[in-house]
N, C-alpha and C positions, 0 to 999 in steps of 0.2 A: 690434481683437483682439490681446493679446497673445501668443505664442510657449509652446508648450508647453518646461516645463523638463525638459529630457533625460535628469537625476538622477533622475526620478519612474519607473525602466520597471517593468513587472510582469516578474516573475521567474517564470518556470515550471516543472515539476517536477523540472527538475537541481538545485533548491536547498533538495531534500525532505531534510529531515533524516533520518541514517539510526533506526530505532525495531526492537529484536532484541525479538522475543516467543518463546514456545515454542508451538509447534502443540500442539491440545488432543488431537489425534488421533494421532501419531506420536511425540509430543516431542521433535522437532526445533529447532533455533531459527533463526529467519528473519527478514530486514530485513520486516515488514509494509508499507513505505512504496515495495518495489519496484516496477517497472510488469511487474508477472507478474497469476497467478490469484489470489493469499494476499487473503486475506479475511477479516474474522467474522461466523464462523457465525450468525447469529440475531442480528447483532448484538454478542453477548458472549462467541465462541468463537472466537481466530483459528485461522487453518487456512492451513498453508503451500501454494505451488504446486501440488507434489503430489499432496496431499490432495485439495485445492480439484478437480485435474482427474481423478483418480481418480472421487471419490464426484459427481463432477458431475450424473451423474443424477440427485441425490434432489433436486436443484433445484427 
């Protein structure tokens, strides 16, 4: 067996690039990539923290 190369490591999510959208709901603009609530809505609607924990109910 040879020795795993120690160059190979997986990288996790401190190495999320930052990505600024505007919430569809507030217009705000938000890193989407943070470890908060922000989200898209359906898919194709993001939604900041806020919002996301606001309207949480219609979940």
């Amino acid at each position: 067996m040879s020795p795993k190369n120690s160059s190979s490591k997986n990288f996790k999510s401190e190495d999320k690039s930052e990505k600024i959208v505007t919430c569809f709901t507030c217009l705000v603009k938000f890193d989407i990539n943070a470890d908060d609530c922000s989200h898209y809505h359906y898919g194709k609607y993001p939604m900041c923290d806020y919002c996301s924990q606001f309207y949480g109910f219609y979940k």
